[in-house]
C-alpha positions as CSV (number, residue, x, y, z in Angstrom):
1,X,-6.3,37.7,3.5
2,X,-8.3,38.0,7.1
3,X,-7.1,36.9,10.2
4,X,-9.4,33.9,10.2
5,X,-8.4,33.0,6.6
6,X,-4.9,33.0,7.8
7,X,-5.3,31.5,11.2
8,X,-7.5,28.7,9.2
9,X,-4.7,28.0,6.5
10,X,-2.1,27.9,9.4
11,X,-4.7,24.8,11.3
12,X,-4.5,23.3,8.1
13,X,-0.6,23.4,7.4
14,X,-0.2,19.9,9.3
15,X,-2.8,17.9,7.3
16,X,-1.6,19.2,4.1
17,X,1.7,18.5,4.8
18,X,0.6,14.9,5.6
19,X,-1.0,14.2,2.8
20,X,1.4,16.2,0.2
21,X,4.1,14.1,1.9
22,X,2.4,10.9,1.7
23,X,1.3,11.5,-1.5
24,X,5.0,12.3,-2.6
25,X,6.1,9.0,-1.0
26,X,3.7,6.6,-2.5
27,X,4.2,8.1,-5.6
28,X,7.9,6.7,-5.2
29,X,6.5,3.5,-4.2
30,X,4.7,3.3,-7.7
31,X,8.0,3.9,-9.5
32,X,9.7,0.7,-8.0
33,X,6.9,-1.4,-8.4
34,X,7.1,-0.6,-12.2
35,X,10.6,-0.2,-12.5
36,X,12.4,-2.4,-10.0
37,X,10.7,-5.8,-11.7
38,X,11.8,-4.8,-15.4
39,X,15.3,-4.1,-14.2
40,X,15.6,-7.4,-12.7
41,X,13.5,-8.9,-15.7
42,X,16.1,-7.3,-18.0
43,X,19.2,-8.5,-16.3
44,X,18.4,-11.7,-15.8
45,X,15.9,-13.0,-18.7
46,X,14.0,-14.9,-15.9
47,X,10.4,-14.7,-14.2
48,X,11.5,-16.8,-11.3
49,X,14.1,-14.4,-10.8
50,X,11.5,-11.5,-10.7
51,X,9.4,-13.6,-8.5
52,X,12.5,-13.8,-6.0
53,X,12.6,-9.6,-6.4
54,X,9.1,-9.6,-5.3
55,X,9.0,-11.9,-2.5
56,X,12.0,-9.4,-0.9
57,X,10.0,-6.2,-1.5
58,X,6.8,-7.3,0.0
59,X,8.8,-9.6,3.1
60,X,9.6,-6.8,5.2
61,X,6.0,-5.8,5.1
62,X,5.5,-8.7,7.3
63,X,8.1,-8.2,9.6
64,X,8.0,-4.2,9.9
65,X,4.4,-3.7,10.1
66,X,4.4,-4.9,13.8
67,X,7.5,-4.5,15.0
68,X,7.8,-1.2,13.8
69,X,4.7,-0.3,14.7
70,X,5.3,-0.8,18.4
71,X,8.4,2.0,17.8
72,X,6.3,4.6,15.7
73,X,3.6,4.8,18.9
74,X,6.3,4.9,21.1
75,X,8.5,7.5,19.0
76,X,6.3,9.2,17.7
77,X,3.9,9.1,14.5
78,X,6.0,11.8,13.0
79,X,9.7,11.2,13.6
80,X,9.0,7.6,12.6
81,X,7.3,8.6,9.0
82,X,10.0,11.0,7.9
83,X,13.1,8.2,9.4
84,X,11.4,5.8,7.1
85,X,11.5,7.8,4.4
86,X,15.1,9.1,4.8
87,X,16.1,5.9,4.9
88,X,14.2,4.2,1.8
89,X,15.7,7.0,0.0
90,X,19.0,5.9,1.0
91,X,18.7,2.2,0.4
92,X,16.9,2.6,-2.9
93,X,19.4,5.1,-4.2
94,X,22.1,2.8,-3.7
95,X,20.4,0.4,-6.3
96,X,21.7,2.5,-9.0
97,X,24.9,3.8,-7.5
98,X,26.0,0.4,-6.8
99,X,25.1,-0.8,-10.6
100,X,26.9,2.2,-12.3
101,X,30.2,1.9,-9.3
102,X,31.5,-1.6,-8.6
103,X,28.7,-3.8,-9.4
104,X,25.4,-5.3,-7.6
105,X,25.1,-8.9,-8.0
106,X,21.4,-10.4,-7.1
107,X,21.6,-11.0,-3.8
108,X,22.7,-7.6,-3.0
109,X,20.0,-6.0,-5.0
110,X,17.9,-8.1,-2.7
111,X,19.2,-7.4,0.4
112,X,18.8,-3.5,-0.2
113,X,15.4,-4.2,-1.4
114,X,14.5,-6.2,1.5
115,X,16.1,-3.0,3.9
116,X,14.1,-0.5,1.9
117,X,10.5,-2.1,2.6
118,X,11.8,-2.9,6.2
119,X,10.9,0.2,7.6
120,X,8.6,1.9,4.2
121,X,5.1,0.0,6.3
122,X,6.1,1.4,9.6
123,X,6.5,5.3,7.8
124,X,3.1,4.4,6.2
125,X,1.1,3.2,9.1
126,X,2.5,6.4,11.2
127,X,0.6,9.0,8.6
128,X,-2.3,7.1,8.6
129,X,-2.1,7.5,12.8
130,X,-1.5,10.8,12.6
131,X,-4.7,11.9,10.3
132,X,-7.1,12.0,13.3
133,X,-4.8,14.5,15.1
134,X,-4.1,16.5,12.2
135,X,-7.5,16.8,11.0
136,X,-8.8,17.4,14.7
137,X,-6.4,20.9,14.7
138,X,-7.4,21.6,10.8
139,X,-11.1,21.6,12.5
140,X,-11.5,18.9,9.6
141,X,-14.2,15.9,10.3
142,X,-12.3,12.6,10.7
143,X,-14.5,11.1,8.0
144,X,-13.2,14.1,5.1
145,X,-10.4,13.8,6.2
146,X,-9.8,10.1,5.9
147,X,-11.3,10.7,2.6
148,X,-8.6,13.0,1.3
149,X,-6.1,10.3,2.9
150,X,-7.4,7.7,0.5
151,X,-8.0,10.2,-2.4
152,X,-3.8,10.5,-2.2
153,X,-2.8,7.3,-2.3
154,X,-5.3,6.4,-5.1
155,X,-3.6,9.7,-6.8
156,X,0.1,8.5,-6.1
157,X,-0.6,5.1,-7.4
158,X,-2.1,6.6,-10.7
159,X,0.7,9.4,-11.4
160,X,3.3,7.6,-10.1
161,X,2.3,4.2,-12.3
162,X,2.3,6.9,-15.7
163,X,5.2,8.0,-14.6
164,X,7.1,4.8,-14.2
165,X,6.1,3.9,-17.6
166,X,7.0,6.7,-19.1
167,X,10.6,7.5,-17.3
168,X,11.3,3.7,-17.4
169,X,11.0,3.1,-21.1
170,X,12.3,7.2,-22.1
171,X,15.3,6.9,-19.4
172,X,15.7,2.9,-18.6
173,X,15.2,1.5,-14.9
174,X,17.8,2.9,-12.6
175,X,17.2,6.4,-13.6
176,X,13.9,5.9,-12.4
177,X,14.9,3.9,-9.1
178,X,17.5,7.0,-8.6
179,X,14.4,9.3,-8.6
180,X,12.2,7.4,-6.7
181,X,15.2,8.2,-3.8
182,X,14.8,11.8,-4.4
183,X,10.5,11.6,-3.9
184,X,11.9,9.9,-0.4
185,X,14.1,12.9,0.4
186,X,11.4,15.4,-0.5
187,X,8.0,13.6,1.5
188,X,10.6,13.1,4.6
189,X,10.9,17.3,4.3
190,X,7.6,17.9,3.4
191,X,6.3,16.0,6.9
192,X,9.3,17.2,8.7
193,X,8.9,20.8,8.3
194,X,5.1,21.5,8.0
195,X,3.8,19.1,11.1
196,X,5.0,20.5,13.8
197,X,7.2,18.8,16.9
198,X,4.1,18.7,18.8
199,X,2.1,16.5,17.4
200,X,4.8,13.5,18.4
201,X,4.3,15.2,21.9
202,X,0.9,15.1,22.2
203,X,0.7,11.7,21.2
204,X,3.2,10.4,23.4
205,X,1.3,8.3,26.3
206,X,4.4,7.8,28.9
207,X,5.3,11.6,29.0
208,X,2.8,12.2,32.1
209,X,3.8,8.5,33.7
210,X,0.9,7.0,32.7
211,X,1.1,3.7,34.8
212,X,-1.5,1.9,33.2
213,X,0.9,1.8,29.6
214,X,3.1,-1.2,29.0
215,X,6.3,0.0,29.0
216,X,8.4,-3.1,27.7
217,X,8.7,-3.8,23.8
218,X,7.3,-6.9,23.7
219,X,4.6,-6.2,26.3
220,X,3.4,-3.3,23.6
221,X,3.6,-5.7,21.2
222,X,1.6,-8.3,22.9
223,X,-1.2,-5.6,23.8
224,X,-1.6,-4.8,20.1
225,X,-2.0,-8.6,18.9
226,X,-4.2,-9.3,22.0
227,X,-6.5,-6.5,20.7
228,X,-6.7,-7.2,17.4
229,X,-7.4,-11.3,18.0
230,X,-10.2,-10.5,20.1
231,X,-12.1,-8.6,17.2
232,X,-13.9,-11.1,15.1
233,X,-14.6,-9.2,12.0
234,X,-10.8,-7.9,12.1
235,X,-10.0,-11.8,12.4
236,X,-11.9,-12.1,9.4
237,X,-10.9,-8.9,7.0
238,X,-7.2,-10.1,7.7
239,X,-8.0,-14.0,6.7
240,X,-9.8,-12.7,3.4
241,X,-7.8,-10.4,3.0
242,X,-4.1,-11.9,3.3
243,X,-5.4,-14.6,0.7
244,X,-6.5,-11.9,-2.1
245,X,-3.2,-10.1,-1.3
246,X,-1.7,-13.2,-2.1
247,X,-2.9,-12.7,-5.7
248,X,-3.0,-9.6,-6.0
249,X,1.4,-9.8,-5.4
250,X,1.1,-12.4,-7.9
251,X,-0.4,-10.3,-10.7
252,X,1.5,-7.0,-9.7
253,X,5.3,-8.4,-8.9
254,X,5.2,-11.2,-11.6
255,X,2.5,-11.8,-13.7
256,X,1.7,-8.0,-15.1
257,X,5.1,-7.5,-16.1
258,X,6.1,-10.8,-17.2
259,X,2.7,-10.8,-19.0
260,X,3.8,-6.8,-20.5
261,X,7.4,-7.2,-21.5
262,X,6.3,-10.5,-23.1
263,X,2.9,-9.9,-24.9
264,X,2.3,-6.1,-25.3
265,X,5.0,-3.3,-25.3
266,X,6.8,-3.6,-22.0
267,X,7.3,-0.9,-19.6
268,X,4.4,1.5,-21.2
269,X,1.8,-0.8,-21.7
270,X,2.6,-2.0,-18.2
271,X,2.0,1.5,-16.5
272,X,-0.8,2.1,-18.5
273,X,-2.3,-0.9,-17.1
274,X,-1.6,0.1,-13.3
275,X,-2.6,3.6,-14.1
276,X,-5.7,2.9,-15.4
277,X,-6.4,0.7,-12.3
278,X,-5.6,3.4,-9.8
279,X,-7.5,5.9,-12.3
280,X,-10.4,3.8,-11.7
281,X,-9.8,3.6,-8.0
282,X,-9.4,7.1,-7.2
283,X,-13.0,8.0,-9.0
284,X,-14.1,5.0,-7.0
285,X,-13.1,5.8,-3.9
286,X,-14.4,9.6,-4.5
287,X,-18.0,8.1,-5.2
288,X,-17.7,5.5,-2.5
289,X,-17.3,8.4,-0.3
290,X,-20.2,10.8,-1.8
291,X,-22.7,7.7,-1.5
292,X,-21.1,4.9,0.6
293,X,-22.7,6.0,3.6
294,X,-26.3,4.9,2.2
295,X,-25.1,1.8,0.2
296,X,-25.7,-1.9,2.4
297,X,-21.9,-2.2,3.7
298,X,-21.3,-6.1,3.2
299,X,-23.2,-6.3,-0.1
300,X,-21.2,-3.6,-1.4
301,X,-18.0,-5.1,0.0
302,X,-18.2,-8.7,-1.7
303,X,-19.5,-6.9,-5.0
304,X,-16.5,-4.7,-4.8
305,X,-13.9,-7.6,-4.2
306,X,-15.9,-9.8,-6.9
307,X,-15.2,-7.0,-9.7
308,X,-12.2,-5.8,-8.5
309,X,-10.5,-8.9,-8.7
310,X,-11.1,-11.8,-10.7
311,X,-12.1,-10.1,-14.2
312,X,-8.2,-8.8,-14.7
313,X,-7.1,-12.1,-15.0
314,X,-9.2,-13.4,-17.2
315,X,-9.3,-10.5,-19.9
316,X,-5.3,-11.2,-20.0
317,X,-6.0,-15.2,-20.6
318,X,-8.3,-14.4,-23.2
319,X,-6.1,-12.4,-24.7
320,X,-7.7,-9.3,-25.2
321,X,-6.2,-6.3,-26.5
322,X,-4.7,-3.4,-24.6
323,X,-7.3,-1.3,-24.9
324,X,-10.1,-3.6,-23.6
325,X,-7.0,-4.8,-20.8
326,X,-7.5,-1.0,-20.1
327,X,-11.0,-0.7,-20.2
328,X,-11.1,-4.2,-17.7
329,X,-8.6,-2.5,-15.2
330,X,-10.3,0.8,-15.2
331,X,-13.5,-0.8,-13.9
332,X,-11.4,-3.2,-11.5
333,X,-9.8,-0.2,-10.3
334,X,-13.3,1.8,-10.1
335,X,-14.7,-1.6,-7.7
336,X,-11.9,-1.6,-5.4
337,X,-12.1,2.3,-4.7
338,X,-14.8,1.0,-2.5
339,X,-12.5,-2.1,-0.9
340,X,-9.7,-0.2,1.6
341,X,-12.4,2.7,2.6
342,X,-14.4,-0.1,4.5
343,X,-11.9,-1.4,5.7
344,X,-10.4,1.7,6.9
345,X,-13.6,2.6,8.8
346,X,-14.0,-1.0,10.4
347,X,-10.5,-0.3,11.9
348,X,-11.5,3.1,12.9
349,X,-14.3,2.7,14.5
350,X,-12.8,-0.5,16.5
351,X,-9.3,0.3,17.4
352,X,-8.9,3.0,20.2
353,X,-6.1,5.5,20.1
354,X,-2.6,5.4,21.5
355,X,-2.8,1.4,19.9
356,X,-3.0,2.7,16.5
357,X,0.6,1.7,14.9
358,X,0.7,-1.6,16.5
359,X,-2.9,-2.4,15.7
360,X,-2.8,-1.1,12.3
361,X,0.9,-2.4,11.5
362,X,-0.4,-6.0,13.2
363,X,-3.7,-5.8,10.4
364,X,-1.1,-5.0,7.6
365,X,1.6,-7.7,8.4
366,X,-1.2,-10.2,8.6
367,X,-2.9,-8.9,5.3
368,X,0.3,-9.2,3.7
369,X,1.5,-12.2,5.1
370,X,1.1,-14.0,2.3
371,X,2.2,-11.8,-0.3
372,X,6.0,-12.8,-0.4
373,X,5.0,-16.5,-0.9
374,X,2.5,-14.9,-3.4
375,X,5.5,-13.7,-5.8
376,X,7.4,-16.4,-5.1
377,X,5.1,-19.0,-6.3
378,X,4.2,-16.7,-9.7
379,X,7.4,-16.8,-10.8
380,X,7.6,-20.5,-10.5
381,X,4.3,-21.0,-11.9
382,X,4.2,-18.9,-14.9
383,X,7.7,-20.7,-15.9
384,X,6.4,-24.2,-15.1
385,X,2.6,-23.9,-16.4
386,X,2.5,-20.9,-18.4
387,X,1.0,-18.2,-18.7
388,X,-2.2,-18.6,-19.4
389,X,-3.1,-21.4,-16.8
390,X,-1.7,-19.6,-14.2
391,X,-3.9,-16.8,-15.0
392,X,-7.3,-18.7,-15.3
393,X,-6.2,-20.9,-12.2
394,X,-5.7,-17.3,-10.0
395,X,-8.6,-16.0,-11.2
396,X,-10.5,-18.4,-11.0
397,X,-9.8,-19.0,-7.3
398,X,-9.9,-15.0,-7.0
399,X,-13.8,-15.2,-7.3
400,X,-14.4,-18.3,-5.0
401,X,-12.3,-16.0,-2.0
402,X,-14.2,-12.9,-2.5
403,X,-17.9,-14.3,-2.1
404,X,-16.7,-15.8,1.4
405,X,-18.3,-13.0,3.9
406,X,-21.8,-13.8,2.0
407,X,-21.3,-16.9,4.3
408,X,-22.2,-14.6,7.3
409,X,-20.7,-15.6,11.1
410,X,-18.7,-12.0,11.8
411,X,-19.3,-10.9,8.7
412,X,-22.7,-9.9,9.7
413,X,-21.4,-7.4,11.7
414,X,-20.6,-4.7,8.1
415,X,-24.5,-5.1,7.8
416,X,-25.1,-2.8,11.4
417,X,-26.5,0.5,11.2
């Protein structure tokens, strides 16, 4: 190996630690999103009980996106993704512990739920903050590496969905939950010990007394929000966006494995479904990015959110088998590779840096503001209206959502050059 070989593997060390731990940590994510609704589905018989399991896990999204945010710029983009992760790994691993030991009744299960997502958005939003740093001393364009940054979360989602289906119905749920606590462990080491100390220094804006930096909480805070209401289109991503999440919580917390355990073959058929999804949305995303650049950027967008949404939901009220439920979620998945990559770059290009956490964590709390309420009412709906009218109804009302920036005002801004 030449000096330049090595000196260029050792620039690269931070981003691939990054996005090795990030993938490692999403792919943990994927296992309780499979795993944590069938336990609760199994122990208690009842969708409105799995609906109450999902409004918990995506609540704290809400709350720790912004709040948290406003720590990780302060702290430190680093420190605050591998704290998150230690301590998802503890609160999830107590799931099964608890279970085995003296018992977990619901609302405990809840309550450690609700703690483990408390501070999971925060850990996430910190990688994403620190991918224009890393790639800057990888000598890496922002654009690649962004890129490989969606490419791993599009790979988490899809390994760690098989997985899930596969561990949950060879092993059961808690065995999987206990592992999902040990992918927290190693993404908190992986971050830890291949980005350096420094890169929390460098970003740190009140180490040379900058005067012109809020110093109080809730003044950082403010700043952030301030910022982001000021933006138009970023007022209107979050406002489309926070509604599709809304169904989108429905169908992954409640409605896919209510719809699984009760029409196909449970846990497998349910991660085959979310893996061919996230299959379809990694090759998406990896086209998007050979050819986005030259396709019209609000065109592409509703077209995207159209495909990637609706259809889903009305392949499962039609009944269709699993493989053309496969073949649907696949080409969902395949649309929506396109989806988070515009966004991402809208964000980019508007928020400067030394805001990123709070802005980003502000975007993501409003985004998934409706998500818990989303759960919540799918659990109540598919037990009071059944299935299948809860299905056409969402998708249904899916498809109106998603043709919204065709009605132009902000939206025209996606078109510039």
């Amino acid at each position: 190996m030449t000096a330049a070989s090595t000196l260029s593997s050792t620039r690269r060390g931070p981003l691939i630690g990054l996005l090795a731990g990030h993938t490692v940590s999403l792919t943990g994510n994927m296992l309780t999103l499979v795993a944590l609704p069938l336990y609760v589905l199994a122990e208690t018989g009842s969708a409105t009980a799995t609906g109450i399991a999902g409004f918990f896990a995506t609540l704290p999204v809400v709350i720790g996106g912004p709040l948290g945010g406003v720590l990780a710029d302060r702290f430190g983009y680093r420190r605050s993704s591998v704290t998150a992760d230690l301590v998802s790994a503890g609160t999830i691993g107590a799931v099964p512990v608890l279970d085995r030991t003296v018992g977990l009744p619901l609302w405990l299960l809840f309550a450690l739920v609700f703690l483990s997502g408390l501070l999971d958005t925060p850990g996430q939003t910190a990688r994403s903050a620190l991918v224009p740093d890393v790639a800057s001393a990888a000598g890496i364009p922002l654009e690649r590496a962004v890129g490989w940054f969606e490419a791993t979360e599009r790979a988490a989602r899809l390994i760690g969905a098989l997985l899930a289906g596969l561990l949950v119905t060879a092993l059961g749920a808690l065995p999987v939950l206990a592992i999902d606590a040990g992918t927290f462990v190693i993404s908190s080491a992986l971050v830890a010990f291949l980005v350096p100390r420094q890169f929390d220094l460098d970003a740190d804006p009140w180490r040379e007394g900058n005067s012109d930096v809020p110093r109080g909480y809730w003044r950082q805070l403010a700043e952030g929000f301030r910022f982001a209401a000021r933006e138009p289109l970023l007022r209107a991503v979050v406002l489309l966006v926070v509604v599709t999440n809304l169904f989108d919580a429905a169908k992954t917390t409640v409605i896919l494995p209510v719809y699984a355990q009760r029409e196909l073959t449970g846990a497998l058929a349910l991660g085959l479904l979310v893996a061919a999804m996230g299959a379809g949305a990694l090759v998406g995303s990896i086209a998007f990015g050979a050819v986005g650049h030259r396709l019209p950027r609000r065109r592409t967008f509703v077209i995207a959110f159209a495909l990637a949404g609706a259809p889903p939901f009305f392949a499962m009220a039609a009944g269709l088998p699993i493989t053309a439920l496969l073949v649907v979620a696949a080409l969902s998945g395949f649309a929506a590779g396109a989806i988070n990559p515009i966004i991402s770059t809208i964000e980019l290009e508007r928020v400067p840096a030394g805001m990123r956490a709070r802005v980003f964590g502000l975007i993501g709390a409003g985004c998934w503001a409706a998500m818990p309420l989303g759960a919540l009412i799918a659990g109540i709906a598919v037990e009071r209206l059944g299935m299948t009218t809860t299905l056409v109804t969402v998708g249904a009302a899916y498809l109106l959502v998603t043709l919204t920036p065709l009605l132009g005002g902000p939206w025209r801004q996606l078109d510039r050059a």
